[in-house]
PATI-235662 format. One record per residue: residue in three letters; x, z, y of N, C-alpha, C in turn. Coordinates in steps of 0.02 Angstrom, whole numbers, plus 50000, padded with zeros to 5 digits. Atoms other than C-alpha are relative to their C-alpha. Layout:
residues N
alaXZYXZYXZY
...
end
This chain:
residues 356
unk499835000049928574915197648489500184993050024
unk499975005349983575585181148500499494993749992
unk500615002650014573965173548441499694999550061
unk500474993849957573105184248561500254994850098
unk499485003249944574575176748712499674993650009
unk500105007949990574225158648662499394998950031
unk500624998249971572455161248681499675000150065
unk500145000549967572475165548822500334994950064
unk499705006449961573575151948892499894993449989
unk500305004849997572575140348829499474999150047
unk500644998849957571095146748935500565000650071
unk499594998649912572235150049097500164994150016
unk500005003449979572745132249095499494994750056
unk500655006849939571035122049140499745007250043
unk500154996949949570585137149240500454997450077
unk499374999649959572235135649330499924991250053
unk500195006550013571685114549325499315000350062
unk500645000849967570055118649392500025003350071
unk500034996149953570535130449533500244997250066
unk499405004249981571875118749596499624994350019
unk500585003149975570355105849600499485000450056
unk500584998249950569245114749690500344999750088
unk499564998749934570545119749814500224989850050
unk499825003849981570945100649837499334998150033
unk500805002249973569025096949857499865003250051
unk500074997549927568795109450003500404996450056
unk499635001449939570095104750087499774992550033
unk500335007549976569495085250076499345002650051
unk500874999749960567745091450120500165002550087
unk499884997049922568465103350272500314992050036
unk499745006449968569455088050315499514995650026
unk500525004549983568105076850320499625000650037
unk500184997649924567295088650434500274999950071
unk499645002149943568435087550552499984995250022
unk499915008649970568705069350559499274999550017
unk500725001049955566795069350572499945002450078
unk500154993549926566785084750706500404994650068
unk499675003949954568095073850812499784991250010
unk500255008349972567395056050801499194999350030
unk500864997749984565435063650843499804999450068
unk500015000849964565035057951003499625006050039
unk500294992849985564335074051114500024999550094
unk500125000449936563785075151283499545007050026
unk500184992649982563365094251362499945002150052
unk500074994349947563245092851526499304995250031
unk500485003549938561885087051659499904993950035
unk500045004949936561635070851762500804993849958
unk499665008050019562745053851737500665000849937
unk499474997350010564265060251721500665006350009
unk499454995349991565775072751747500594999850030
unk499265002449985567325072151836500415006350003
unk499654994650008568695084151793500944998450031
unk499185002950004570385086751878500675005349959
unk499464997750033571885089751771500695001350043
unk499455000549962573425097951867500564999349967
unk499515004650008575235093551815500165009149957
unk500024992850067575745107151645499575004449999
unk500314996750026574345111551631500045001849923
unk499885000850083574395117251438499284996849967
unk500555006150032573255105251304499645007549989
unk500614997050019572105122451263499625001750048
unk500574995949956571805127351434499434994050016
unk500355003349987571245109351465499314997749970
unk500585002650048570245107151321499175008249991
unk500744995849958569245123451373499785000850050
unk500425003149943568845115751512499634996949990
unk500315006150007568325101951456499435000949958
unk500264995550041567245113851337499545002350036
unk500484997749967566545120351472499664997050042
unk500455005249944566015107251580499484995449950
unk500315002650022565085101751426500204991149976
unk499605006650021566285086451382500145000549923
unk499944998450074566755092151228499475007749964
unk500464995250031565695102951086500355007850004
unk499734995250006567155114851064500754996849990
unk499265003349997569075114351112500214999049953
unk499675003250051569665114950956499984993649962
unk500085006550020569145098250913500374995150047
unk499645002949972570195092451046500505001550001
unk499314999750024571695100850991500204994349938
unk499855006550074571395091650813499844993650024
unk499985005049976571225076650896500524998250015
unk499455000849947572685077751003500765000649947
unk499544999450041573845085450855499964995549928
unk500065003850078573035074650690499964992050030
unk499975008049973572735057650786500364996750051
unk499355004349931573895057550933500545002750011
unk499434995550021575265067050861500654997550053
unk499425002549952576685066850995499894997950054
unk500094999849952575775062851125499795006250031
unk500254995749977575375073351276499484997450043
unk500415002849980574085074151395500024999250092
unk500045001449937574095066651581499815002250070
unk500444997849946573585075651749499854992850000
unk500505004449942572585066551859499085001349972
unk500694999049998570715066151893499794996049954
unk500245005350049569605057551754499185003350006
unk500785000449974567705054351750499864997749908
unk500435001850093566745054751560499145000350030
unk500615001649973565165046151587499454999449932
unk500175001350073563875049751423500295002649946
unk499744996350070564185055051248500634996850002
unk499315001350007565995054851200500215002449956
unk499834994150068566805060051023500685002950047
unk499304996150003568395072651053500464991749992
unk499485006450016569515055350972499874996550098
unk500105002049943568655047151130500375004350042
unk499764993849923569135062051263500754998049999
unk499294999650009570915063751197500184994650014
unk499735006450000571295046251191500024998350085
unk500035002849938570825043251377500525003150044
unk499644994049987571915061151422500644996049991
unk499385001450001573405053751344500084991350029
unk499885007849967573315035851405500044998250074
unk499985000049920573085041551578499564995250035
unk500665005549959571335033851618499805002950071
unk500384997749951571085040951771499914996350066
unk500155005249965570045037351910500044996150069
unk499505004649953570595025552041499404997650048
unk500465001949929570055022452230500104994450035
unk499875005649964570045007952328500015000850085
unk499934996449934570665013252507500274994150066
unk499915007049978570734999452631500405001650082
unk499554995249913571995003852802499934993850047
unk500305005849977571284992152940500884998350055
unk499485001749965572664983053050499975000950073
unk500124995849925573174990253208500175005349999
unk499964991049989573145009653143500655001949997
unk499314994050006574495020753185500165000849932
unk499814994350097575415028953034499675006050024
unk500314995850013574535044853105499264998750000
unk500465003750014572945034553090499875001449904
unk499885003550069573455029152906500085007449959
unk499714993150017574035048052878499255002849984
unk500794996549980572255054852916499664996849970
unk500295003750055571435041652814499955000749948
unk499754995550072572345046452658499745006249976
unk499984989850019572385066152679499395001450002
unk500654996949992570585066352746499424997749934
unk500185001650068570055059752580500295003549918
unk499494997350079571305069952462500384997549972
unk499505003050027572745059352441500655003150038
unk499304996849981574165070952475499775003850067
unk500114994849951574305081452610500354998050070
unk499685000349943574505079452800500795000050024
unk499304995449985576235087552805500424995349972
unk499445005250056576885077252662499984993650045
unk499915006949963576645060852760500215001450061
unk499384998749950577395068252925500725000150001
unk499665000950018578495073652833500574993850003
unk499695006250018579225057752765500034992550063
unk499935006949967578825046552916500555000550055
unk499165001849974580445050453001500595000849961
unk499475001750025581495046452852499884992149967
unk500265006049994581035028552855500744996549941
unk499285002250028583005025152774499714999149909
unk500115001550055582205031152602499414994449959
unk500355003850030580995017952581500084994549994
unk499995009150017581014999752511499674995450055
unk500505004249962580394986352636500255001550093
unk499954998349940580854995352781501014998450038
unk499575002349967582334986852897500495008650016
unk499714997749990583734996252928499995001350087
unk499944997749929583825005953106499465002749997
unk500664996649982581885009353120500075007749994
unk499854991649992581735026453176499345003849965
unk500524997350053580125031053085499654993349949
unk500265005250030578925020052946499494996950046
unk500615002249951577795017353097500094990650005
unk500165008049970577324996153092500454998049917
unk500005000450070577924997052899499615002249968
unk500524997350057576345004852819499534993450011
unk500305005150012575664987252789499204999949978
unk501024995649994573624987252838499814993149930
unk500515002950066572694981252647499655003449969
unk500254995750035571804988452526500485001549947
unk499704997750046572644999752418499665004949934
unk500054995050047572215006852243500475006049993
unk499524993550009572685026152226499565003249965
unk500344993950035572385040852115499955008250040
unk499804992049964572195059552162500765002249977
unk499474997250015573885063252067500704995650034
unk499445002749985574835051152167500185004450070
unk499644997549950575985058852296500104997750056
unk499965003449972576135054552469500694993450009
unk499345004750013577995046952439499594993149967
unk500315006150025576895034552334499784995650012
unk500725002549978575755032052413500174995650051
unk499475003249975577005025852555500374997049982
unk499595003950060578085018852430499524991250022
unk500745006250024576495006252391499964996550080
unk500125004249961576335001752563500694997950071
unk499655004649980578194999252629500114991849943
unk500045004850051578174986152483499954994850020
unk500565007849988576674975052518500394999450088
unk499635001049919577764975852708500124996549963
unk499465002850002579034968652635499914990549937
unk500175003650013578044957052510499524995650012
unk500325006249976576794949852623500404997050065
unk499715001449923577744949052790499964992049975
unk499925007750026577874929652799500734997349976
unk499335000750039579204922352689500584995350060
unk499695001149932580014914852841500425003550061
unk500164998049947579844928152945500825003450021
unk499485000049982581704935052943500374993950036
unk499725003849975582374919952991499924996550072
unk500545002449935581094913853126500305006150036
unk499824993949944581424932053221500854998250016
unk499565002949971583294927153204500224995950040
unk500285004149958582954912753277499935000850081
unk500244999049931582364922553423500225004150042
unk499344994549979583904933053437499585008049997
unk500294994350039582744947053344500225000849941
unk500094995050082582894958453198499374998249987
unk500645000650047581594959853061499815007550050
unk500254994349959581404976953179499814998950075
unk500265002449930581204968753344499284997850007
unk500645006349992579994955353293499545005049970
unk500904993450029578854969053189499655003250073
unk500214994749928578974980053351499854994950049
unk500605002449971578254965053461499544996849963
unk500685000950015576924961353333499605005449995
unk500234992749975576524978653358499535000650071
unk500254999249949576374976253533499284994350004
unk500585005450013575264958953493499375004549965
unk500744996149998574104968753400499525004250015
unk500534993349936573544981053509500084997650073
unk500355001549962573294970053638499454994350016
unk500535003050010572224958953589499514997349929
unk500244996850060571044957753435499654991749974
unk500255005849988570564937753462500584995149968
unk499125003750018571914927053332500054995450052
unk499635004149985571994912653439500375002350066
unk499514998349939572754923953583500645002349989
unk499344995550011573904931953484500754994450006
unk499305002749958575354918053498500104998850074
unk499885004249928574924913753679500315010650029
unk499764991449987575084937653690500984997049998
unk499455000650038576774933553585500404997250055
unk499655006449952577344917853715500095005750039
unk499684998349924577034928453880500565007849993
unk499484994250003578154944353813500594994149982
unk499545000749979579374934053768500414994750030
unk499855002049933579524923853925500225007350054
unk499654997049965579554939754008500705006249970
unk499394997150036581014947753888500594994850018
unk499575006049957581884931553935500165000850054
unk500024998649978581704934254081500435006150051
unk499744994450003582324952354104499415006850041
unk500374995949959580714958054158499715006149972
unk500484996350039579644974054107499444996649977
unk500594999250054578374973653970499294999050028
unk500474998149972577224983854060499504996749956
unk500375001550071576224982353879499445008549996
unk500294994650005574774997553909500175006949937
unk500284995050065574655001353731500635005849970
unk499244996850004576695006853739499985008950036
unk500194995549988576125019553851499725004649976
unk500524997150053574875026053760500315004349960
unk499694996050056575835028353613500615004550040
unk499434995949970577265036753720499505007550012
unk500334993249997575885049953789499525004349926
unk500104999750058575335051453606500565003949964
unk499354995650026577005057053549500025004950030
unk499964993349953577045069353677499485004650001
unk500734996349994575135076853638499895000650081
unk500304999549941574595073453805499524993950021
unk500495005749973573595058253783499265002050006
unk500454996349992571725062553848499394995449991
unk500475005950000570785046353801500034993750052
unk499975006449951571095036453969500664999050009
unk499085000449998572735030654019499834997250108
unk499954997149929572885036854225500604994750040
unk499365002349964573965025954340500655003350012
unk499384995249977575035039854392500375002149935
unk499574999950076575595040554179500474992249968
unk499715004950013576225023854199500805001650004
unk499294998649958577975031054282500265004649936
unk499744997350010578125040954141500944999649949
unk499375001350009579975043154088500084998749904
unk499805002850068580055038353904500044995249955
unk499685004350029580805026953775499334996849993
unk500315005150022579365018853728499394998850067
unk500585003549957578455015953903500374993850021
unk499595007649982578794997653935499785000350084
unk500024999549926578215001854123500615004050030
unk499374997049976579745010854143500764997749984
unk499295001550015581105005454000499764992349998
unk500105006550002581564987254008500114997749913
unk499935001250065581454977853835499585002549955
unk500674997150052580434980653668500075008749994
unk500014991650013580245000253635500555000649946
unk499594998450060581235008253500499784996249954
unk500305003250052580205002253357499115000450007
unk500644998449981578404998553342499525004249996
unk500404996449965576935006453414499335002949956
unk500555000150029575725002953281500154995249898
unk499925005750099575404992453080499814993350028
unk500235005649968575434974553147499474997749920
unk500275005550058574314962153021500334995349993
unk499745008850014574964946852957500184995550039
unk499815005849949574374934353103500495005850064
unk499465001349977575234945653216500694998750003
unk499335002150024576844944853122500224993050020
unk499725007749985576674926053124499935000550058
unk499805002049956576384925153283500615002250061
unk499384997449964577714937053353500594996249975
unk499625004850021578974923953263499914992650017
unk500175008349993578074907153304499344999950092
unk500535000549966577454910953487499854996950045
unk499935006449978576564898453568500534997050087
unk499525000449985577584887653674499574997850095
unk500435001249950576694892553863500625002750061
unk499544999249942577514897054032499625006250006
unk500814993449980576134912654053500765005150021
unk499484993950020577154927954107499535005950029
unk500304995049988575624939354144499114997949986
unk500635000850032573774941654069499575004750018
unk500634994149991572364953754119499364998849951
unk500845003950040570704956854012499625000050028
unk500485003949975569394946654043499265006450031
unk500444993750012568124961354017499514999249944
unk500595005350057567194950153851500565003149934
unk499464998250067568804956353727500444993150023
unk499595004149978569564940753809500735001350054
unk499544997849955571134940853911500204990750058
unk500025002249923571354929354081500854997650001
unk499465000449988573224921454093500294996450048
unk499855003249951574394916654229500544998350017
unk499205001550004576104909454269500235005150057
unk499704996649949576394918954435499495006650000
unk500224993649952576014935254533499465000350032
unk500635000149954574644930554644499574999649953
unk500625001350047573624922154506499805005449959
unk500044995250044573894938554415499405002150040
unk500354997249979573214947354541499214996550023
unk500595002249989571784937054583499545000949920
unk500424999850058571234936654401499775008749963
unk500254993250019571334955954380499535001150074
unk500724998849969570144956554540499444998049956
unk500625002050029569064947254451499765004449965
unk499974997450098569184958754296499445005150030
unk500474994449993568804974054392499524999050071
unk500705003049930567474965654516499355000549933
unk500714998050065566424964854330499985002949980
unk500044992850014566854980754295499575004350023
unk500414997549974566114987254430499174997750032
unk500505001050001564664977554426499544999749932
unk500244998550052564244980954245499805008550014
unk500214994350012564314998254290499485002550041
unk500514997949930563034997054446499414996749947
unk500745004150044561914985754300499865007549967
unk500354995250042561895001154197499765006050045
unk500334992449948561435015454346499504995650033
unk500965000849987559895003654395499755000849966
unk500525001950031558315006754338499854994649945
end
């Protein structure tokens, strides 16, 4: 019997040896599949490329059978083992992302957790309203209408923006801005009280002091400078005749103030009516004396500078020319003689276009 015992524990060892082998050899081999299966570049769907958007917890399997199904990857599970054997501890990123061509799983994952996603170049021209700048954004998919209403009458929480201003209106600084789909409108605003506050001219607090202005005064008449004329070398001589007549103690009487007043009120109808000049609110300069509350509009740059540096003229009234030019005059009469002029070619442009 004990013969018999040994016997067979001599044979049970290299079995035991060999089994224990084999088992190590699969597992290499399965292994090796894997690392193959995940570094295999694979491409499943149609046409260039793909763009997939990832929302915010989403979980890593639902994404990766997406990404499964849009033909990005061969099969999710190769993007779990990716995500758990090569990028252990990481997770994976909303936002929108674009896979252009074959791609292994290692590839996919890697871009997921690094947060490659893809980025717009959105350019806000100078001049636009914040509900301009609002509609620009949203009508493209960067946050939502509401969210930027929202936020533009709490002007207090943002960087860049002067203390008092009653909304971000003439702080959403007109450039081009890079954004993603997962950025928020707070961000997105964020990003452009900023560049306010880092391009304004490095001067430009002090110069408005200077002029017995705030950094909120002088914004709010380069506000008014840029919406009334669109020609730089008028904009300091604009700048001069407001404030000669702020000096002064005279009204504005700045159209575009209007405007935005019947704008706030939803009653603007495209023209601006003589009989809406009278109307009673803070920001018609035909009625209140002095700059409006805050500005009207996103000045640009030169008008900044020039609402701080403006030139040094006697003008205290301007009409346009009818060319995009504007007509200036020291007195009353000359005013009025030069707005005959204006609308004498008004109405003879409009008798050129009803002839034959």
């Amino acid at each position: 019997m004990k013969r018999t015992a040994a016997i067979h524990k001599r044979h049970l060892v290299p079995l035991l040896v060999w089994v224990v082998l084999f088992g190590l050899l699969a597992g290499a081999v399965g292994a090796g599949l894997l690392l193959f299966g995940v570094r295999a570049p694979y491409k499943g769907y149609e046409g260039d490329e793909v763009i997939v958007s990832i929302a915010p917890r989403t979980p890593s399997a639902a994404v990766f059978a997406r990404l499964e199904e849009l033909g990005v990857l061969r099969d999710w599970r190769l993007g779990m083992v990716a995500l758990k054997v090569l990028h252990r501890g990481k997770t994976l990123k909303a936002g929108e992302y674009r896979f252009a061509g074959p791609r292994a799983p290692d590839q996919v994952v890697m871009s997921l957790v690094a947060g490659d996603v893809v980025t717009y170049r959105i350019t806000v021209p100078e001049g636009f309203t914040a509900d301009e700048v609002f509609s620009l954004f949203s009508s493209q998919g960067f946050a939502a209408q509401r969210d930027y209403e929202f936020l533009f009458t709490r002007p207090a929480e943002f960087e860049g923006v002067p203390a008092g201003a009653p909304t971000l209106e003439g702080f959403l600084f007109p450039d081009t801005y890079t954004v993603t789909r997962s950025m928020t409108a707070r961000e997105i605003l964020s990003a452009m009280t900023r560049q306010f506050a880092r391009r304004a001219p490095p001067d430009f607090a002090e110069k408005a002091k200077a002029m017995n202005l705030g950094v909120l005064e002088a914004t709010t008449l380069a506000s008014l400078v840029e919406k009334e004329t669109a020609i730089p070398a008028e904009r300091p001589i604009v700048a001069g005749v407001y404030r000669n007549r702020l000096r002064a103690g005279m009204l504005l009487q700045c159209d575009p103030t209007t405007i935005y007043a019947l704008k706030r009120l939803g009653l603007w109808r495209g023209t601006l009516a003589r009989s809406e000049l009278t109307l009673d609110e803070p920001y018609n300069t035909y009625v209140r004396t002095g700059l409006p509350p805050g500005p009207i509009c996103n000045p640009g740059l030169a008008s900044l500078r020039a609402a701080v540096s403006p030139a040094d003229v006697d003008y205290r009234y301007f009409v346009a020319a009818g060319d995009g030019s504007h007509l200036f005059s020291r007195d009353y009469e000359d005013q009025q003689r030069n707005a005959a002029r204006y609308h004498e070619a008004k109405r003879a442009a409009r008798e050129d276009r009803a002839s034959p």
